[in-house]
C-alpha positions in Angstrom: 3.1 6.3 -5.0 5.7 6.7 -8.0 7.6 4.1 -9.2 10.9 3.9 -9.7 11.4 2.0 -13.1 14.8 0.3 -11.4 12.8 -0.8 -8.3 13.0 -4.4 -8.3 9.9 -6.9 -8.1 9.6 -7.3 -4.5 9.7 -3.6 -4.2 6.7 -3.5 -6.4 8.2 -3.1 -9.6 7.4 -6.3 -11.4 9.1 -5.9 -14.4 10.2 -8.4 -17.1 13.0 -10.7 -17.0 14.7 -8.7 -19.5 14.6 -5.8 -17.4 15.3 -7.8 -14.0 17.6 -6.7 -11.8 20.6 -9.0 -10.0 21.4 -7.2 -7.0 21.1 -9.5 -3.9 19.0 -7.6 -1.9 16.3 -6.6 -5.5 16.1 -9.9 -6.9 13.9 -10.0 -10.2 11.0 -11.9 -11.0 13.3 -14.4 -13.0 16.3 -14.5 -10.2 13.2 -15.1 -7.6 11.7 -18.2 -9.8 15.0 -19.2 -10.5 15.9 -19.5 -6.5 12.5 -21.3 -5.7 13.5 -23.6 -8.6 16.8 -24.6 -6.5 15.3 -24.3 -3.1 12.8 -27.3 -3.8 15.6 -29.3 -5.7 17.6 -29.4 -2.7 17.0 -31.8 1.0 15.0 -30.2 3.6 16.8 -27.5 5.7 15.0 -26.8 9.1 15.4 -26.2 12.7 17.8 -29.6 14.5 15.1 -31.6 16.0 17.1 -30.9 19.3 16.8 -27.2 19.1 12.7 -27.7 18.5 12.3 -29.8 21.3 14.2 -27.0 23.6 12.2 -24.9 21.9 8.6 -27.2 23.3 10.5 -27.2 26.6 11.9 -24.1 27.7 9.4 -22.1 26.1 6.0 -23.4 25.0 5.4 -25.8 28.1 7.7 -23.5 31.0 6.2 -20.3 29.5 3.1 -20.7 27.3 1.1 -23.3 30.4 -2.1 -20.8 30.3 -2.6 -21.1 26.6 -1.9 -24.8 26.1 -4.5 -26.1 29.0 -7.2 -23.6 27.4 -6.7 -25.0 23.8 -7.1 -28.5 25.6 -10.1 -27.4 27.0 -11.2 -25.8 23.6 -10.7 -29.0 21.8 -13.9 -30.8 23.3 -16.3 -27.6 21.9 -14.3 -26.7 18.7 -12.9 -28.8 15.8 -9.2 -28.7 16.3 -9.4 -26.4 18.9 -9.4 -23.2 16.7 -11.8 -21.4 14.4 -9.9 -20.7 12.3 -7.3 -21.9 9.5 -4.5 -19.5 10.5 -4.6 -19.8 14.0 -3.2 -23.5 14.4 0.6 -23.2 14.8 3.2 -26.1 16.3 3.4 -27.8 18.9 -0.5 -25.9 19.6 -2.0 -22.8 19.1 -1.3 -19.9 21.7 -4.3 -17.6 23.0 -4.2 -14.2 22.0 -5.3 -11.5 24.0 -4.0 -8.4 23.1 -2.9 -6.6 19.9 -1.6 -3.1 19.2 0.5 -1.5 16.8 3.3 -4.0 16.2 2.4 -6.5 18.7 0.4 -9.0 20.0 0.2 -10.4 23.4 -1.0 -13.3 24.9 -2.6 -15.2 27.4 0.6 -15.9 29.5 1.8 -12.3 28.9 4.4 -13.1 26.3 4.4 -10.5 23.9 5.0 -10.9 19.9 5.9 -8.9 17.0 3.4 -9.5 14.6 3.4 -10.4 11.0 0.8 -11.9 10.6 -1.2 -8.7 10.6 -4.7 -10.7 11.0 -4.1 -12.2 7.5 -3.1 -8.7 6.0 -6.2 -5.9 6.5 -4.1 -3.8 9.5 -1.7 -1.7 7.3 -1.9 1.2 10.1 -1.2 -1.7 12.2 -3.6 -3.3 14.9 -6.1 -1.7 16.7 -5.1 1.7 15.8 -6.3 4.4 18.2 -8.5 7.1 15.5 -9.9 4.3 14.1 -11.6 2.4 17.8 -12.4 5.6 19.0 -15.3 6.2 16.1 -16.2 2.7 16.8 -16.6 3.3 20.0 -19.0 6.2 19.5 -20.8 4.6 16.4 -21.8 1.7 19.2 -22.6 4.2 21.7 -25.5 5.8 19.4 -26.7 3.3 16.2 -25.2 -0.1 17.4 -23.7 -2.4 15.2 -25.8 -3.2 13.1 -29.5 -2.2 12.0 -30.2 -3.8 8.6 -31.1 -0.5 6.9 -28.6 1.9 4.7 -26.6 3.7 6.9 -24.4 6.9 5.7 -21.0 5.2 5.7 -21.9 3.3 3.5 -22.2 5.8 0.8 -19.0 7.5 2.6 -17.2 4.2 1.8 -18.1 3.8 -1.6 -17.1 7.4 -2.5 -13.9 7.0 -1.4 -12.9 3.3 -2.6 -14.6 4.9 -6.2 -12.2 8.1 -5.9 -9.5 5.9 -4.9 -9.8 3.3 -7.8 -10.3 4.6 -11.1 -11.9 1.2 -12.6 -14.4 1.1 -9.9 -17.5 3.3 -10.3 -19.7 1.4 -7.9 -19.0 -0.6 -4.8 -21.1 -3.5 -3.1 -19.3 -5.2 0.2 -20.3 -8.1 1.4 -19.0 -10.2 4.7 -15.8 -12.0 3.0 -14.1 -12.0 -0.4 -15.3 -15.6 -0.2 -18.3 -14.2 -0.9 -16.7 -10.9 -3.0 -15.7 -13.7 -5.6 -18.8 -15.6 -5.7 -20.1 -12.5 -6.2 -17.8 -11.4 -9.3 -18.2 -14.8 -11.1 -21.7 -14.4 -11.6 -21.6 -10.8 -12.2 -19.3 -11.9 -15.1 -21.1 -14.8 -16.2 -24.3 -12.5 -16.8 -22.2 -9.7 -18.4 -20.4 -12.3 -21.0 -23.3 -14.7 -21.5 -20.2 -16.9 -21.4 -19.6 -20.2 -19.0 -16.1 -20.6 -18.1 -14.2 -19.3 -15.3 -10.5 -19.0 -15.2 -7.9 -18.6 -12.3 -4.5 -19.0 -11.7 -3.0 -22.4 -10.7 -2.7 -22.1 -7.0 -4.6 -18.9 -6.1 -6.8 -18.3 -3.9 -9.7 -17.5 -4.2 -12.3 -18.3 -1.0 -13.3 -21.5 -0.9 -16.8 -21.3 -2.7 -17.7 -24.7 -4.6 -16.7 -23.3 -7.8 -13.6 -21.4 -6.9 -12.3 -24.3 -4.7 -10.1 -25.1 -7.6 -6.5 -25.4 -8.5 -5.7 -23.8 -5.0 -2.3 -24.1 -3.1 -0.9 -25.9 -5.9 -0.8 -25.2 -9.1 -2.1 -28.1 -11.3 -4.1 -29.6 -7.9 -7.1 -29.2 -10.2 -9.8 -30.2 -7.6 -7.8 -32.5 -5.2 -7.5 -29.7 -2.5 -11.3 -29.3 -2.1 -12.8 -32.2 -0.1 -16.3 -32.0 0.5 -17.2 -30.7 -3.1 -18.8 -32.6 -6.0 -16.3 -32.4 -9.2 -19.8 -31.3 -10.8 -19.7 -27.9 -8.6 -16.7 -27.6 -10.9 -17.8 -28.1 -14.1 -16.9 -24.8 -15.6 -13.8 -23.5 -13.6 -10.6 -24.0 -14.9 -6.8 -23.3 -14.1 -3.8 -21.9 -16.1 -0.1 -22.2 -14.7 1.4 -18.8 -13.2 2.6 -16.6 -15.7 1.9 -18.4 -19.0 0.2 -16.4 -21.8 0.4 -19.2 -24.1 -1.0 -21.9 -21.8 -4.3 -18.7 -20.7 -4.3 -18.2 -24.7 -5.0 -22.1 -25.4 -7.6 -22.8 -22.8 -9.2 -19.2 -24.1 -9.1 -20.8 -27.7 -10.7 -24.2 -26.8 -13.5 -22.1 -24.1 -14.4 -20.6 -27.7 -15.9 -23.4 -28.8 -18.2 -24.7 -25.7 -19.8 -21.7 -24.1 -16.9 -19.4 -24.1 -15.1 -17.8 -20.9 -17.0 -15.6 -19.1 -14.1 -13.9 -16.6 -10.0 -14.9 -15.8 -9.3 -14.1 -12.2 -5.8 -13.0 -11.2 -4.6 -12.3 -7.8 -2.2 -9.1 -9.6 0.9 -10.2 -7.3 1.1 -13.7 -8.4 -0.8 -16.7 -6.7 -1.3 -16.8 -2.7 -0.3 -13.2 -2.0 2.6 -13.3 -4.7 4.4 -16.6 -3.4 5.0 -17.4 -7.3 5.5 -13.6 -8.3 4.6 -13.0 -11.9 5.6 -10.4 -14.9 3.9 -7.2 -15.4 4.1 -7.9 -19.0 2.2 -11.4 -17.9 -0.4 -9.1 -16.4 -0.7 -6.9 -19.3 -1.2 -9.9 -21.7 -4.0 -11.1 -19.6 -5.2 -7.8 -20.0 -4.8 -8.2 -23.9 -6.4 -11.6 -24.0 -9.8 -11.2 -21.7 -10.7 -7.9 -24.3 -10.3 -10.1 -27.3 -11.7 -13.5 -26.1 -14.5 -11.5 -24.2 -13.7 -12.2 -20.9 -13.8 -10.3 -17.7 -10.4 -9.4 -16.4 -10.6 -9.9 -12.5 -8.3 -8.6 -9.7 -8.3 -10.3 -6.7 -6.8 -7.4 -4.0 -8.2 -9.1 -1.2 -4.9 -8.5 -0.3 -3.1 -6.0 -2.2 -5.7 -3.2 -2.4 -4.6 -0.5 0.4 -1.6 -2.5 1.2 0.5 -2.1 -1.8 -0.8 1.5 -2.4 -3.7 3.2 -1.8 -5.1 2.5 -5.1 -4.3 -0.7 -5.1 -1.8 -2.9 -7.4 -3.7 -2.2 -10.4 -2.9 2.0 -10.0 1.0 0.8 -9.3 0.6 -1.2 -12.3 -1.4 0.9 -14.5 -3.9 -1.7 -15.7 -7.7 -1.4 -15.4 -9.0 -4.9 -14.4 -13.1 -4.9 -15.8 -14.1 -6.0 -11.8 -11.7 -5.7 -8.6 -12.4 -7.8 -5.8 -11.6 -6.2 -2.0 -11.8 -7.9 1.3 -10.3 -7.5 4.8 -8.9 -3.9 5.2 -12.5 -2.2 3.4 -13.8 -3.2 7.2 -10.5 -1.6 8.4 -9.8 -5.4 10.2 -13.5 -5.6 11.3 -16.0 -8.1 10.5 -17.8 -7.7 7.4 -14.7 -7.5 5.1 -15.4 -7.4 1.3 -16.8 -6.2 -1.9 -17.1 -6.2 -5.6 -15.8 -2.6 -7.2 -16.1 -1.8 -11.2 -17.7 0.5 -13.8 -21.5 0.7 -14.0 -22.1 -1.3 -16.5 -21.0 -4.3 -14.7 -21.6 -3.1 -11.1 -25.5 -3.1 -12.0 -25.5 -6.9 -11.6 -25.7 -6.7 -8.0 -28.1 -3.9 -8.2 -30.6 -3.8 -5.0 -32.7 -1.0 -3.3 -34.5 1.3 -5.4 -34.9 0.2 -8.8 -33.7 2.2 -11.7 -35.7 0.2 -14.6 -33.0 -1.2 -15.6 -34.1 -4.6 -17.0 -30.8 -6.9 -16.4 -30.9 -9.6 -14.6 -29.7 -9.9 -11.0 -27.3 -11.8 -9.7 -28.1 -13.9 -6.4 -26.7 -12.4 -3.7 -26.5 -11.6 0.0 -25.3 -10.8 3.0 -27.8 -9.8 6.1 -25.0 -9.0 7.9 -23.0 -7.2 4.9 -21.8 -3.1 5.1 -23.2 -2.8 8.9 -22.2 0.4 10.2 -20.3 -1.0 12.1 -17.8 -2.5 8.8 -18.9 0.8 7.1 -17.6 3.4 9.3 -14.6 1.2 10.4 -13.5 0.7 6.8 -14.0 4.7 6.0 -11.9 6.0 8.4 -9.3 3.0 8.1 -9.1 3.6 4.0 -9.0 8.0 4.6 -6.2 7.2 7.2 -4.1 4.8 5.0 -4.2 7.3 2.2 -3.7 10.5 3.8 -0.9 9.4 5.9 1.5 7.5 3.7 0.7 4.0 5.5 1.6 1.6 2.4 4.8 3.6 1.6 5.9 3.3 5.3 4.9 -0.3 5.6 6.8 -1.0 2.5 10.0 0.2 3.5 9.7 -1.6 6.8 9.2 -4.7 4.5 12.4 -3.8 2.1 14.0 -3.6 5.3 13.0 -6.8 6.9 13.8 -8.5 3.7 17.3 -6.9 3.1 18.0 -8.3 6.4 16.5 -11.9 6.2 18.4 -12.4 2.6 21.4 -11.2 4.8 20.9 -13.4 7.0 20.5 -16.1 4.7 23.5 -15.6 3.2 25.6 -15.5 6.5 24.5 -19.1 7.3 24.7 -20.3 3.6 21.2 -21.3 3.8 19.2 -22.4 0.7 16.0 -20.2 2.2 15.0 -17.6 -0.2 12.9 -14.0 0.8 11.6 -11.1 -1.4 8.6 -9.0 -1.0 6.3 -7.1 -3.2 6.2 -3.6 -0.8 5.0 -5.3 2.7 4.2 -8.1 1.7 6.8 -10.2 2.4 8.0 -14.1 2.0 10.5 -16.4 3.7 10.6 -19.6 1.9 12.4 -22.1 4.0 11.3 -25.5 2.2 9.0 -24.0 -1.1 6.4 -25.9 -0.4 3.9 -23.9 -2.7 6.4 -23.9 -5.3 5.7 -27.5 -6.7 3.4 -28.3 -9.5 1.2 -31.0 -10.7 1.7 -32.0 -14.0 -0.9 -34.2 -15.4 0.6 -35.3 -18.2 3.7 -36.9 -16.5 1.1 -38.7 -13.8 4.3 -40.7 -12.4 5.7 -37.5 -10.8 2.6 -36.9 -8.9 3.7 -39.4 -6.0 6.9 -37.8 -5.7 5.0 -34.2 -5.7 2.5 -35.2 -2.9 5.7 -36.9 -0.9 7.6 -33.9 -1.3 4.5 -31.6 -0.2 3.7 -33.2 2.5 7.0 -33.4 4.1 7.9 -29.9 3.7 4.6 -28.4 4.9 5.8 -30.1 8.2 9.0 -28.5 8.1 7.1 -24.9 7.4 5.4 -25.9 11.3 8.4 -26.5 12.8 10.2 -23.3 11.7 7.0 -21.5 12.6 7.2 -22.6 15.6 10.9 -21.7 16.3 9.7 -18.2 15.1 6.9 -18.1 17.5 9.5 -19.2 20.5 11.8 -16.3 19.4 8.7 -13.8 19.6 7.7 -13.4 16.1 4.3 -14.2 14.4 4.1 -15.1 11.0 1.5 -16.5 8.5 2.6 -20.4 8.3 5.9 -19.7 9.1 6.6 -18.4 5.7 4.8 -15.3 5.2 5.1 -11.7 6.3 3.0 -8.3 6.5 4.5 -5.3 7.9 2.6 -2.4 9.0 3.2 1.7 9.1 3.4 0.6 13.3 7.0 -0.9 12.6 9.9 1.1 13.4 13.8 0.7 11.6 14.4 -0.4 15.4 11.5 -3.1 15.7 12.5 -4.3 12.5 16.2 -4.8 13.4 15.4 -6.3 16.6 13.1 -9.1 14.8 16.2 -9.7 12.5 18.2 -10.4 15.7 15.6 -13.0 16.1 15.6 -14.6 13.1 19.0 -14.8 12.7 19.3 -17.3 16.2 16.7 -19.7 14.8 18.8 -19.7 11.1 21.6 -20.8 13.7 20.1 -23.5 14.6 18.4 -25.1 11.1 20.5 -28.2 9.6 20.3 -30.4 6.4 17.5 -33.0 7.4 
């Protein structure tokens, strides 16, 4: 993909705010800050509380009876219900039976447009055809899994290597949980250094370690129950998009064991929902070569979604490690890996050994790069790049968003949306924009109050969504897929724009 240098940040030009530009439909990074900035300095705007509850009525209870006596069967064998995070949604979680292309459908035989995209990974959208249909076959001959190297995954590998040009070597593994893990100790080995840095609210799975600073920026370790602060000893956070605050922690790491790697998801934290600068990104860059660092991208999400060489080949900057998940199983189970030069990649070295006298890094995965996740994430990465997906699901997400800032407008609605190609966000109460400032301790309260109040809010428009046919991730993001059409994505718009008809000051 080539960019445009006038494309605007949420059409994946993330340029400076010198550079931004002020059109209504390519808002900048600065005109996209400066919105969430009023957004979560005004009152809650939601759905009327008399439009949700005809909302529970007419459509989850009258229409949704099959999925809402299962997940009250459910609740006695599961925790919650669900298994997992994203699948809770208000007033309960619906059954799912079916997904292709577009759509989803569920147990009652409602059908959905879905943008939630299982999380991201389906960029050819779900279940794609080409893709099942060597599944199929591969469990028809080998089985899913046998615990001994199978040819795709050298075929995967190959192709992420030819894909990316800082990766060399591959090693998946079942999550990017683990793909992070994984990266933090190839990079404390590498450096000899101790700390770890990431981004104030990114995240990055929900290992002991990395459990920090997620959601909100300046949460520091508040957000990860069930952890001892020692697990955390050596991780740290820096605020979105300040150089000066990464260059002062760098500084101080200097003098007690030194930083070993800075992760960055390359979009900004949580899938971009605080976009940053591509000059902040280049100075990261800068500042991991001179303070010896490991520069980390996190394209969990963004690898194969924003292009086919992920954000760092839009961007043009060579991260030292790149961590994938999701999509390199093409949606299937076993979803993530480690990608970088040789040097590094020889950290997780297993198999036949080449003398090579480093030491290892602890890792695992019995279930990791089955053929099953191997051959599914081949022919899902070879069909995203030879057919154009990420451009097509981009301009369904420039669409989408044109629209939904339309829309906004029209009803003179605080609510704020821009994407970075098809990834895109609808911010109805900015809950992820707030910050913790730990110097000011009595603003926390009022943070925490705030926080909790809109994350409620961020349910109960989901949930208007869901009633209106549409699936989105918490109600405030949304993936497109090459499987949308101008005509799906108009007729969603239609959608949206009868629950913005109904949201009031609270």
């Amino acid at each position: 993909m080539i960019l445009d240098e006038n494309m605007s940040a949420y059409s994946l030009h993330v340029e400076t705010g010198e550079e931004a530009a002020v059109d209504m439909n390519r808002p900048g990074i600065d005109q996209v800050i400066h919105e969430l900035d009023s957004l979560i300095a005004q009152p809650i705007y939601s759905i009327k509380p008399s439009a949700l509850a005809a909302y529970e009525r007419d459509y989850f209870d009258a229409k949704c009876q099959k999925s809402k006596e299962m997940i009250g069967e459910a609740q006695q064998y599961i925790p919650g219900g669900v298994q997992h995070n994203l699948a809770f949604n208000y007033p309960f979680p619906l059954v799912f039976t079916s997904a292709k292309d577009a759509t989803l459908t569920d147990l009652d035989g409602n059908t959905y447009y879905d943008f939630l995209q299982a999380g991201g990974p389906t960029v050819l959208g779900s279940n794609p055809e080409s893709v099942r249909e060597k599944v199929i076959d591969l469990l028809n001959t080998c089985g899913p899994s046998t615990g001994l190297f199978h040819e795709y995954e050298y075929r995967l590998a190959k192709l992420i290597s030819e894909l990316f040009d800082s990766v060399d070597m591959f090693r998946m593994f079942n999550s990017g949980s683990e793909a992070c893990a994984a990266a933090s100790r190839i990079a404390r080995l590498a450096t000899k250094n101790k700390f770890i840095m990431k981004m104030g609210g990114g995240y990055h799975g929900w290992s002991d370690q990395l459990a920090y600073g997620i959601r909100v920026p300046g949460s520091k370790w508040t957000q990860a129950k069930g952890i001892p602060l020692a697990s955390m000893k050596y991780t740290q956070e820096y605020f979105p998009g300040d150089l000066k605050d990464v260059e002062r922690t760098l500084m101080a790491n200097k003098l007690r064991g030194g930083t070993a790697a800075i992760f960055v998801e390359p979009v900004g934290p949580e899938s971009g929902t605080r976009p940053v600068s591509m000059d902040f990104l280049h100075g990261l860059r800068r500042l991991a070569t001179k303070f010896g660092a490991l520069l980390i991208f996190d394209e969990v999400v963004t690898a194969f979604r924003l292009s086919e060489h992920g954000a760092q080949g839009l961007m043009g900057i060579r991260p030292d490690l790149t961590v994938f998940g999701k999509v390199v199983a093409g949606g299937y189970p076993g979803a993530g890996g480690v990608g970088g030069p040789t040097k590094y990649m020889r950290y997780l070295s297993a198999g036949i050994q080449s003398g090579d006298k480093v030491k290892k890094a602890l890792v695992g995965g019995t279930l990791a790069a089955t053929p099953l996740s191997a051959l599914a994430g081949y022919y899902t990465v070879k069909e995203i790049a030879e057919t154009g997906a990420c451009e097509k699901a981009t301009r369904a997400g420039n669409r989408l968003t044109d629209g939904l800032r339309a829309l906004i407008k029209k009803h003179r609605l605080p609510f704020v949306a821009f994407n970075q190609g098809s990834i895109c966000h609808l911010e109805t109460v900015g809950t992820m924009h707030f910050s913790i400032n730990w110097t000011k301790p009595w603003t926390i309260p009022h943070v925490l109050k705030e926080t909790s109040a809109r994350k409620k809010e961020m349910e109960h428009m989901g949930a208007a969504y869901m009633a209106e046919g549409i699936v989105t991730l918490a109600g405030s993001r949304l993936y497109t897929s090459a499987a949308y059409s101008d005509e799906m994505i108009d007729d969603a718009l239609t959608r949206f724009d009868r629950v913005f008809d109904q949201v009031t000051k609270l």
